[in-house]
MDAnalysis code that builds the backbone (N, CA, C; Angstrom):
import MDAnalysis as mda
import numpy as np

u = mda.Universe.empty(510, n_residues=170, atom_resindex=np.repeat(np.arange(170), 3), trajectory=True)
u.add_TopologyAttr("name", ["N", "CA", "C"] * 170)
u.add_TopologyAttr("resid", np.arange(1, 171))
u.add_TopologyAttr("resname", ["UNK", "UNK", "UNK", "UNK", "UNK", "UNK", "UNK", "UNK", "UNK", "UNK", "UNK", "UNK", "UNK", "UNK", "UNK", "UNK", "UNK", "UNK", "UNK", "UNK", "UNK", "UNK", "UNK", "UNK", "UNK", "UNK", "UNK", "UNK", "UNK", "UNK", "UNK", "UNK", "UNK", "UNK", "UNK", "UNK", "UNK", "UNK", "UNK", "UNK", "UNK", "UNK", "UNK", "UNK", "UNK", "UNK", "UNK", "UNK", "UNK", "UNK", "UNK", "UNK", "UNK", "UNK", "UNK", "UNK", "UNK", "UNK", "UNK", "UNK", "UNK", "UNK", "UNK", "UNK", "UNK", "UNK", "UNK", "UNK", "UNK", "UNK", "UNK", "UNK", "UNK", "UNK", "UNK", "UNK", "UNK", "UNK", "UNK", "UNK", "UNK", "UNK", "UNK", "UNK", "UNK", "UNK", "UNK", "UNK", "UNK", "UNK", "UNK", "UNK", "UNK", "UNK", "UNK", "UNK", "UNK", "UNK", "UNK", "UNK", "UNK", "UNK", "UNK", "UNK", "UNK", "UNK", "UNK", "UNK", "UNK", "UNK", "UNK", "UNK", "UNK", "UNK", "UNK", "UNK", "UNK", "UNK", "UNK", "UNK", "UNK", "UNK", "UNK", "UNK", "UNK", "UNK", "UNK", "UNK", "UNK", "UNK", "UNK", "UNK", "UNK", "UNK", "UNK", "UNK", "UNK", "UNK", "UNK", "UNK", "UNK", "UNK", "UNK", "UNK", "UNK", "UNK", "UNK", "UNK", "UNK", "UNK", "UNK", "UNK", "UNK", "UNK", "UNK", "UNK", "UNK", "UNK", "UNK", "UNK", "UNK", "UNK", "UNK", "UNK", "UNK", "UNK", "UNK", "UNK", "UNK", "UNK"])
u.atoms.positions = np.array([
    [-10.662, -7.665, -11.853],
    [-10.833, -6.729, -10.753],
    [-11.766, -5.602, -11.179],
    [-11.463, -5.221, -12.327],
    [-12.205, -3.596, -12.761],
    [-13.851, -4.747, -13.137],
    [-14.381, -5.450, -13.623],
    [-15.171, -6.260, -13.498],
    [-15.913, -6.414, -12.256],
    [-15.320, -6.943, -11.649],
    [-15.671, -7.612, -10.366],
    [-16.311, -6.157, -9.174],
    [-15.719, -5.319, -9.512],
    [-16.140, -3.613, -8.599],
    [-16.254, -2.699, -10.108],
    [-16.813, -2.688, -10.754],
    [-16.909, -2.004, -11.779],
    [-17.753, -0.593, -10.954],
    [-18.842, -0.658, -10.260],
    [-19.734, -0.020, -9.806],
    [-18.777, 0.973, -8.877],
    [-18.048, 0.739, -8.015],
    [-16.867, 0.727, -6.737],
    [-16.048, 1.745, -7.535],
    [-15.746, 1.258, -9.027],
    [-14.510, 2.575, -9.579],
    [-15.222, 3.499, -10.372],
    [-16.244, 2.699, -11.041],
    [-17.367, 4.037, -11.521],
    [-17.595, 5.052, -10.660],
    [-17.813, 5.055, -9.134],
    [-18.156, 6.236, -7.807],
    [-16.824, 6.628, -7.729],
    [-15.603, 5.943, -7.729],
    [-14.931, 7.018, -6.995],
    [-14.340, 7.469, -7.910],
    [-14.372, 7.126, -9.609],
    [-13.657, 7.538, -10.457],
    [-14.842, 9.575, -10.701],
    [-16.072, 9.056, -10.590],
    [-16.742, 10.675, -10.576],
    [-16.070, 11.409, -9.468],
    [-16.079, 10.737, -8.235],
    [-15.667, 11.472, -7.050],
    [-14.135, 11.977, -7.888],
    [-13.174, 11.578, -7.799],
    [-12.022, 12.169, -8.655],
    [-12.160, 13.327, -9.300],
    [-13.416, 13.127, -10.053],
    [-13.509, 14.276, -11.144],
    [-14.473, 15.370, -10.280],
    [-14.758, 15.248, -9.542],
    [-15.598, 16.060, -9.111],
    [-14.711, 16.885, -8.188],
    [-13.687, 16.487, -7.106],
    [-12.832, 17.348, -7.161],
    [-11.542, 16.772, -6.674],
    [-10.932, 16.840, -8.371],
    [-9.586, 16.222, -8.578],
    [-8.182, 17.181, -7.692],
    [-8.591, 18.399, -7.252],
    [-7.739, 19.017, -6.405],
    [-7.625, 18.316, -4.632],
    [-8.502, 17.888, -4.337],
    [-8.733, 17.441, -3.009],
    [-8.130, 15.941, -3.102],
    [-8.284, 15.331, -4.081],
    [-8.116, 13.785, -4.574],
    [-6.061, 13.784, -4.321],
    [-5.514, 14.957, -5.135],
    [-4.337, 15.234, -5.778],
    [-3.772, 15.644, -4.785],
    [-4.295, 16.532, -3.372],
    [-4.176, 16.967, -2.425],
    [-3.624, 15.968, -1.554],
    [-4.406, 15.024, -1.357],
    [-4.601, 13.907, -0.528],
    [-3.253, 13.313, -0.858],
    [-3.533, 12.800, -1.957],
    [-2.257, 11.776, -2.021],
    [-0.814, 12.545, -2.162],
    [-0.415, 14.018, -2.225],
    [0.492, 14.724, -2.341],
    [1.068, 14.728, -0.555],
    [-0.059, 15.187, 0.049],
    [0.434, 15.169, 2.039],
    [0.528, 14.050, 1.769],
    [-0.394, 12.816, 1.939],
    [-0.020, 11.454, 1.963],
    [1.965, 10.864, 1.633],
    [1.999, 11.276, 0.187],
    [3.761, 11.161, -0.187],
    [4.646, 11.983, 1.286],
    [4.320, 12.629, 1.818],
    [5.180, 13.657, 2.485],
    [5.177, 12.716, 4.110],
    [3.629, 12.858, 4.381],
    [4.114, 11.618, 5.498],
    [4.507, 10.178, 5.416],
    [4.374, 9.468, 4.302],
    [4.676, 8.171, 4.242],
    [6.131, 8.125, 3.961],
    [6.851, 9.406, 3.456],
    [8.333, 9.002, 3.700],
    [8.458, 9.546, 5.027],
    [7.878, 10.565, 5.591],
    [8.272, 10.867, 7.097],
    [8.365, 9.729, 8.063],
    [7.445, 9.341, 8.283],
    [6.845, 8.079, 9.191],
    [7.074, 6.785, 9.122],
    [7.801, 6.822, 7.697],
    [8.336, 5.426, 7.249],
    [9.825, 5.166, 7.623],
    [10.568, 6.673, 7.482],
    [11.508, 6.652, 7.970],
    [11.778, 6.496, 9.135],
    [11.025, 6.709, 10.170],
    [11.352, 6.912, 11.736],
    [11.047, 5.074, 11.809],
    [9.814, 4.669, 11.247],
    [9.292, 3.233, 11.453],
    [10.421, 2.232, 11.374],
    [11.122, 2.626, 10.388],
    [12.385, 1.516, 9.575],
    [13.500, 1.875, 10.423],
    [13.941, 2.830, 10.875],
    [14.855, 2.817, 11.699],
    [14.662, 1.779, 13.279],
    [13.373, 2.468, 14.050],
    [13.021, 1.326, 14.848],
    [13.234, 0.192, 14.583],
    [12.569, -0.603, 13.266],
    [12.583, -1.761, 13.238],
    [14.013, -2.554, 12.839],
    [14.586, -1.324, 12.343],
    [16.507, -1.914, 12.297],
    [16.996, -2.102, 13.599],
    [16.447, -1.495, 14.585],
    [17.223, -1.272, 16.146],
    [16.817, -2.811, 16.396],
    [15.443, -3.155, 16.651],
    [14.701, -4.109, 17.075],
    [15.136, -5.411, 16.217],
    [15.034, -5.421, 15.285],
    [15.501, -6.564, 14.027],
    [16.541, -6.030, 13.229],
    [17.653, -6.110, 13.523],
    [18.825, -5.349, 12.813],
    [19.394, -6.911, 11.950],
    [19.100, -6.598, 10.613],
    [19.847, -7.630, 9.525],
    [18.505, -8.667, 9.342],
    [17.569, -8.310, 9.089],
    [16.354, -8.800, 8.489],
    [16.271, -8.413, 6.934],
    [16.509, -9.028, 6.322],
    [15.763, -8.608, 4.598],
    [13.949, -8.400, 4.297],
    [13.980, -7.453, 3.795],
    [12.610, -7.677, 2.921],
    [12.662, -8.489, 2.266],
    [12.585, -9.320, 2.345],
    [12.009, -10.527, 1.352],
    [11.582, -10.057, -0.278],
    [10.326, -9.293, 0.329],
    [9.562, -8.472, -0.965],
    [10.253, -7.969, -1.851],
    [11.245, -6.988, -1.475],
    [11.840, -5.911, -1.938],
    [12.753, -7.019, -2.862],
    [13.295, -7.905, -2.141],
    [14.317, -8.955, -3.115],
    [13.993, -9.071, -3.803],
    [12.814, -9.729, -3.599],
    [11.941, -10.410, -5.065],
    [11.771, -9.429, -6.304],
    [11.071, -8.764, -5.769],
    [11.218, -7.205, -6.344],
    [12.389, -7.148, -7.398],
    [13.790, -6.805, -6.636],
    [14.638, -6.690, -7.394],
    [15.190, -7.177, -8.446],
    [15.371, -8.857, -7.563],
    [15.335, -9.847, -8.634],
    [14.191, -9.928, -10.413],
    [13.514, -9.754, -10.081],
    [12.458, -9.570, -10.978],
    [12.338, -7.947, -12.029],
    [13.076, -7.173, -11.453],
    [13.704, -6.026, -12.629],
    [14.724, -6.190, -13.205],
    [15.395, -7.667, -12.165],
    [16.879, -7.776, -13.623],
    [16.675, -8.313, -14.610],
    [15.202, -9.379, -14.258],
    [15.058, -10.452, -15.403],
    [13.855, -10.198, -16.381],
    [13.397, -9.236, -15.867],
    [11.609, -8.634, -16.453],
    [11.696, -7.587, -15.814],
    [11.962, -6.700, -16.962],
    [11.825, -5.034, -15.785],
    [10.866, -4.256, -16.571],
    [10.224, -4.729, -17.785],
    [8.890, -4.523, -18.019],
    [7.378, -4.461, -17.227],
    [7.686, -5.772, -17.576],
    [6.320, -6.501, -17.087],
    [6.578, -6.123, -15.153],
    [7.541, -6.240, -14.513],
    [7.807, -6.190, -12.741],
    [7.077, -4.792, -12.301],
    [7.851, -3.555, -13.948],
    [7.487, -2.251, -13.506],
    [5.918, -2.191, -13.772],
    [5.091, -2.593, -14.577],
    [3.971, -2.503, -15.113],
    [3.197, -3.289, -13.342],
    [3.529, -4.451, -13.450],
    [2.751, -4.928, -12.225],
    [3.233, -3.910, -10.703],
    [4.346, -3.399, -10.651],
    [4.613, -3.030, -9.461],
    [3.753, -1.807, -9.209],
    [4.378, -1.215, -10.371],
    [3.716, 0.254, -9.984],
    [2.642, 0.517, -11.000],
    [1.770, -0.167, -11.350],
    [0.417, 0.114, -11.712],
    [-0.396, -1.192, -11.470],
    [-0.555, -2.292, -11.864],
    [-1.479, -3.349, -11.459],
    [-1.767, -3.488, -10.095],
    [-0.791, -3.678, -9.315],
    [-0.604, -4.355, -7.668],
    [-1.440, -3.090, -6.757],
    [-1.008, -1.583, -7.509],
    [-1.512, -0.788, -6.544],
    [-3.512, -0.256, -6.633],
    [-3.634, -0.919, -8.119],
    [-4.847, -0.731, -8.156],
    [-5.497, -2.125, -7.208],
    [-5.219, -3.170, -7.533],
    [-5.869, -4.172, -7.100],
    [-5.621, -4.148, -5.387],
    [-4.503, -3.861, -5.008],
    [-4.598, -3.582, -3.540],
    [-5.199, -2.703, -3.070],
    [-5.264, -1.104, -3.539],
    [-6.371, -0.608, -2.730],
    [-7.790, -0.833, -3.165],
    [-8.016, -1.179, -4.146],
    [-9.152, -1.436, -4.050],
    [-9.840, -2.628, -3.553],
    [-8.975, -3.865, -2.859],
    [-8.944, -4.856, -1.626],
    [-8.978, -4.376, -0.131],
    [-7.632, -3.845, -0.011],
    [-7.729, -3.030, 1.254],
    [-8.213, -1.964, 1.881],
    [-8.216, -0.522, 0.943],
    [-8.867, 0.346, 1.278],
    [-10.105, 0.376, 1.062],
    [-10.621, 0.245, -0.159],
    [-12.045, -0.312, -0.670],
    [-12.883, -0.862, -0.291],
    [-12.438, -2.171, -0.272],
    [-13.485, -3.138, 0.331],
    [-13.182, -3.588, 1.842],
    [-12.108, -3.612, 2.939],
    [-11.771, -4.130, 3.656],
    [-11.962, -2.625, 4.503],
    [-11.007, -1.845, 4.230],
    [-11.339, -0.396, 5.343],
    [-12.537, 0.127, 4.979],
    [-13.177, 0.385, 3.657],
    [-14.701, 0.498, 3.477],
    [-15.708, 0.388, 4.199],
    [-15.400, -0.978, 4.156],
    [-16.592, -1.992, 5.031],
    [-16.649, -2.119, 6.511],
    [-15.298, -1.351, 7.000],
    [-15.392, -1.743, 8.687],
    [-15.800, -0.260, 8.722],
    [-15.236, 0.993, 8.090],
    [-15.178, 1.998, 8.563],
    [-16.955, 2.073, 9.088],
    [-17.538, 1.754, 8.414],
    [-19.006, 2.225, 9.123],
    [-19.278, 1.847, 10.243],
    [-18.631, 0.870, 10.624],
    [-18.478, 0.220, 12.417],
    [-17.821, 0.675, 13.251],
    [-16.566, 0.977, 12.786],
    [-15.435, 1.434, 13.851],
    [-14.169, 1.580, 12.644],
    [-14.039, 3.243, 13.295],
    [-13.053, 3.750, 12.262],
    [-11.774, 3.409, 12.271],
    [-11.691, 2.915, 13.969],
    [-10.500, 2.076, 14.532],
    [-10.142, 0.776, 14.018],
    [-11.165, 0.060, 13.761],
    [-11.108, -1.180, 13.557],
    [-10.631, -1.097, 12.130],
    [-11.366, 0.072, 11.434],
    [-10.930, -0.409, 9.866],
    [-8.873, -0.231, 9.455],
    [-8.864, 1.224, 9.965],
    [-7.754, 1.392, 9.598],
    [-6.439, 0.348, 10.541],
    [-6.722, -0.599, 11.385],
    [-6.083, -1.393, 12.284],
    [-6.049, -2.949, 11.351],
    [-7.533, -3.276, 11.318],
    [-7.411, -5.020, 10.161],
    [-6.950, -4.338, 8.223],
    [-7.427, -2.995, 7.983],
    [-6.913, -3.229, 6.520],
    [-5.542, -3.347, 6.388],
    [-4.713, -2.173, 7.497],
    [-3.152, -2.399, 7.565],
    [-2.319, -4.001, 7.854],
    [-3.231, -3.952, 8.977],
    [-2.604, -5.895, 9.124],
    [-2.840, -6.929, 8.001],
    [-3.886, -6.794, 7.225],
    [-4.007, -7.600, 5.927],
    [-2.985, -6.796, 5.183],
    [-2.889, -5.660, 4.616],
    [-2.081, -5.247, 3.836],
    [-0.746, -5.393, 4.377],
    [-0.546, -5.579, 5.265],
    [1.012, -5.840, 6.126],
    [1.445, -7.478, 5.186],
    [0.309, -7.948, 6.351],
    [-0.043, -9.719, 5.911],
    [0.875, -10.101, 4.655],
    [0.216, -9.359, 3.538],
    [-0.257, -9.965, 2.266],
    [1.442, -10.025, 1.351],
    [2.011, -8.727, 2.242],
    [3.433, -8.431, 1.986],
    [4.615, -9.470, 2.424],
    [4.635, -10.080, 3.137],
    [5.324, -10.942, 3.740],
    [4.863, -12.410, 4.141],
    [3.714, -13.119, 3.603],
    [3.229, -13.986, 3.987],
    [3.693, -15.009, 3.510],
    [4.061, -14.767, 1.964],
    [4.677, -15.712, 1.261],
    [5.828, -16.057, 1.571],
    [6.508, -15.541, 1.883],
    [8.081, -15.713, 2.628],
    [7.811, -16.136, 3.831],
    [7.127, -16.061, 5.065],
    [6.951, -16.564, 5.929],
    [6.955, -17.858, 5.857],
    [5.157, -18.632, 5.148],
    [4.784, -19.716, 5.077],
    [6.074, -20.552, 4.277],
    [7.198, -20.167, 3.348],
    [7.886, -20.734, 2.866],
    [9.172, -20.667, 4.448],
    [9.388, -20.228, 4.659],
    [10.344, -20.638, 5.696],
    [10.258, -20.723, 7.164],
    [9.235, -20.145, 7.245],
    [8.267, -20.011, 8.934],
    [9.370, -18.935, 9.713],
    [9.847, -18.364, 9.291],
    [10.798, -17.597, 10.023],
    [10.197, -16.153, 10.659],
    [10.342, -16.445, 12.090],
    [9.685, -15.454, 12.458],
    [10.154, -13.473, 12.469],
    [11.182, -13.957, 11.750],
    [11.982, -12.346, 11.195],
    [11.046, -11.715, 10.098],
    [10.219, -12.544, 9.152],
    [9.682, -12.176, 8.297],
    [8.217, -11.756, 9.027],
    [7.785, -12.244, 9.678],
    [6.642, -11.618, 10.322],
    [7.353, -9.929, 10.797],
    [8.082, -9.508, 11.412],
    [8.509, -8.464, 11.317],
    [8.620, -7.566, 10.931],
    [9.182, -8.037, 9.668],
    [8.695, -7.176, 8.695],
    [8.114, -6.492, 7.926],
    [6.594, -7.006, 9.061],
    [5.284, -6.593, 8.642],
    [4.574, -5.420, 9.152],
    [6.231, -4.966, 10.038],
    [6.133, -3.551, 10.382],
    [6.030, -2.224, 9.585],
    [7.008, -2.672, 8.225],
    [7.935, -1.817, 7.300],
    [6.570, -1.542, 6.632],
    [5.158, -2.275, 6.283],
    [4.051, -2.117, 5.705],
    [2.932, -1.389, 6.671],
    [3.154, -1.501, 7.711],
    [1.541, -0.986, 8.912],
    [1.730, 0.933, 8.077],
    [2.911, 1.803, 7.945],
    [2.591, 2.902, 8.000],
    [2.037, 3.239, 6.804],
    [2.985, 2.705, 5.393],
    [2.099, 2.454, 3.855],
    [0.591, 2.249, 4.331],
    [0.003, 1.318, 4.800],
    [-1.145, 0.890, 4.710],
    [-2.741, 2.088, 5.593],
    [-1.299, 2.580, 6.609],
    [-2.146, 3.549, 7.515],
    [-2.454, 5.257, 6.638],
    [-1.782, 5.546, 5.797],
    [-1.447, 6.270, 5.331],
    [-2.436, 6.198, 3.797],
    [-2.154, 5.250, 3.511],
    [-3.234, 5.171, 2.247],
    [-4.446, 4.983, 2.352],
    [-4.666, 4.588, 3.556],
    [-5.890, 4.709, 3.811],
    [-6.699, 5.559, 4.181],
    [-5.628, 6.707, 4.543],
    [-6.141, 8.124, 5.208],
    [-6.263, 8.739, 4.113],
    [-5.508, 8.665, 2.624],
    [-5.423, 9.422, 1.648],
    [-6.811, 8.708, 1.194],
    [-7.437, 7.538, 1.413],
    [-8.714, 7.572, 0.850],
    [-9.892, 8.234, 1.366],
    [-9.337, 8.098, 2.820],
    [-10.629, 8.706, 3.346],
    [-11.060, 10.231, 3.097],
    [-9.353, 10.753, 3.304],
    [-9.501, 12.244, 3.286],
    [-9.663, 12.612, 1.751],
    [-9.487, 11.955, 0.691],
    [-9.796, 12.677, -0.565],
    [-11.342, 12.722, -0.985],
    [-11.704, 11.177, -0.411],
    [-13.061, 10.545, -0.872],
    [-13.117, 9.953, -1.690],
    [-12.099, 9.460, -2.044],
    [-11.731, 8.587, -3.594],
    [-11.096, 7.582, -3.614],
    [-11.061, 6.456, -4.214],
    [-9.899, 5.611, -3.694],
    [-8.582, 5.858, -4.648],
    [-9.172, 6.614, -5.884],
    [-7.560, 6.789, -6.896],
    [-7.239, 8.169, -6.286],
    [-7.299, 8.821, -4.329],
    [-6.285, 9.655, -3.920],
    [-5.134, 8.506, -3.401],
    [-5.917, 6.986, -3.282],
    [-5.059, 6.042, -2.097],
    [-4.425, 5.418, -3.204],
    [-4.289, 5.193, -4.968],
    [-4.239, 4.734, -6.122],
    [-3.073, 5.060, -6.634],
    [-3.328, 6.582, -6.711],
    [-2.166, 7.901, -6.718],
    [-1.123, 7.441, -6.013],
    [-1.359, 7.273, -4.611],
    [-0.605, 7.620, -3.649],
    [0.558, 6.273, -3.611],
    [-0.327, 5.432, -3.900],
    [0.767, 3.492, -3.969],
    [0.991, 3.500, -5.132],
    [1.029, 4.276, -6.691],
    [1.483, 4.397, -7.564],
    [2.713, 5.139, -7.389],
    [2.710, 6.591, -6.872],
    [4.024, 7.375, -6.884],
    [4.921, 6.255, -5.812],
    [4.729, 5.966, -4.912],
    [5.581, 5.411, -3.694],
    [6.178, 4.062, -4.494],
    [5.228, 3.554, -5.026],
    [5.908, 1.960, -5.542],
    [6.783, 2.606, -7.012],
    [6.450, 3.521, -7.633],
    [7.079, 4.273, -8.493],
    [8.335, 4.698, -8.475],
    [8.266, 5.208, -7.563],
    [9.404, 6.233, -6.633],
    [11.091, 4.858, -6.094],
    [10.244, 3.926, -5.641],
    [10.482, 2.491, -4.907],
    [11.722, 1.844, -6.590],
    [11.098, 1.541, -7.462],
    [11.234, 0.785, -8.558],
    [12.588, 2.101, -9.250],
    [12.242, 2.890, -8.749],
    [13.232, 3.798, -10.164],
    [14.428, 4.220, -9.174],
    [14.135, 3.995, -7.855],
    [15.648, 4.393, -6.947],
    [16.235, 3.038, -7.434],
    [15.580, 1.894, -7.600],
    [16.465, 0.460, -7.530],
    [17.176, 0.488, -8.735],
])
């Protein structure tokens, strides 16, 4: 990944440094609404789908009883670099110059997607598509922390503390 966009983290890693208060900024409001908004989201979607599992989150769990090394290392540092710099990066990046609507609407639905797909295609159950609610505000949110910092490690930051935050309540 750091290969493949080397150029991509070289810019926003100066942008960072250039001003790491706005970057730090970003993803600090960002933490404040993504539990706000997440909370109101998850309640809805309990009303609407009441007794749906995250799938994810299982796996998740499962995978800190048996590897809580390597789960914490990928959860909350690998997964969140390589996802925003998929979703916010290159996917909201690339639309934003077209339509600012469009970007922050397909990067969330891929980043929704990408969360629940595997569980889907393994059981086709349409509860798990659902659950691809519990991801639209994460995804809307980090993406705003990229835009508004100008960096993508404010949107880096921001799915580090949350998946951080996520891993150490469990």
């Amino acid at each position: 990944m750091l290969i493949a966009f080397w150029g991509f983290f070289g810019r926003n890693t100066r942008a960072f440094f250039d001003r790491p208060w706005q970057v730090l900024g970003a993803a600090g409001v960002g933490m404040v609404a993504f539990y706000g908004l997440n909370e109101l989201v998850c309640r809805i979607l309990g009303l609407l789908n009441a007794g749906q599992v995250n799938l994810n989150d299982q796996a998740i769990l499962t995978r800190l009883g048996t590897s809580p090394r390597s789960t914490i290392l990928m959860v909350v540092f690998l997964a969140p670099v390589v996802e925003e710099a998929l979703f916010r990066g290159y996917v909201f990046g690339n639309l934003r110059e077209y339509s600012r609507g469009a970007a922050y609407l397909v990067s969330c639905l891929f980043f929704a997607l990408i969360h629940v797909w595997p569980f889907f295609a393994e059981s086709w159950d349409v509860g798990c598509l659902m659950v691809m609610g519990q991801y639209l505000v994460p995804g809307a949110v980090m993406a705003w922390a990229y835009e508004k910092s100008g960096s993508l490690w404010g949107s880096v930051l921001l799915h580090c503390a949350v998946n951080g935050l996520a891993v150490w309540g469990a």
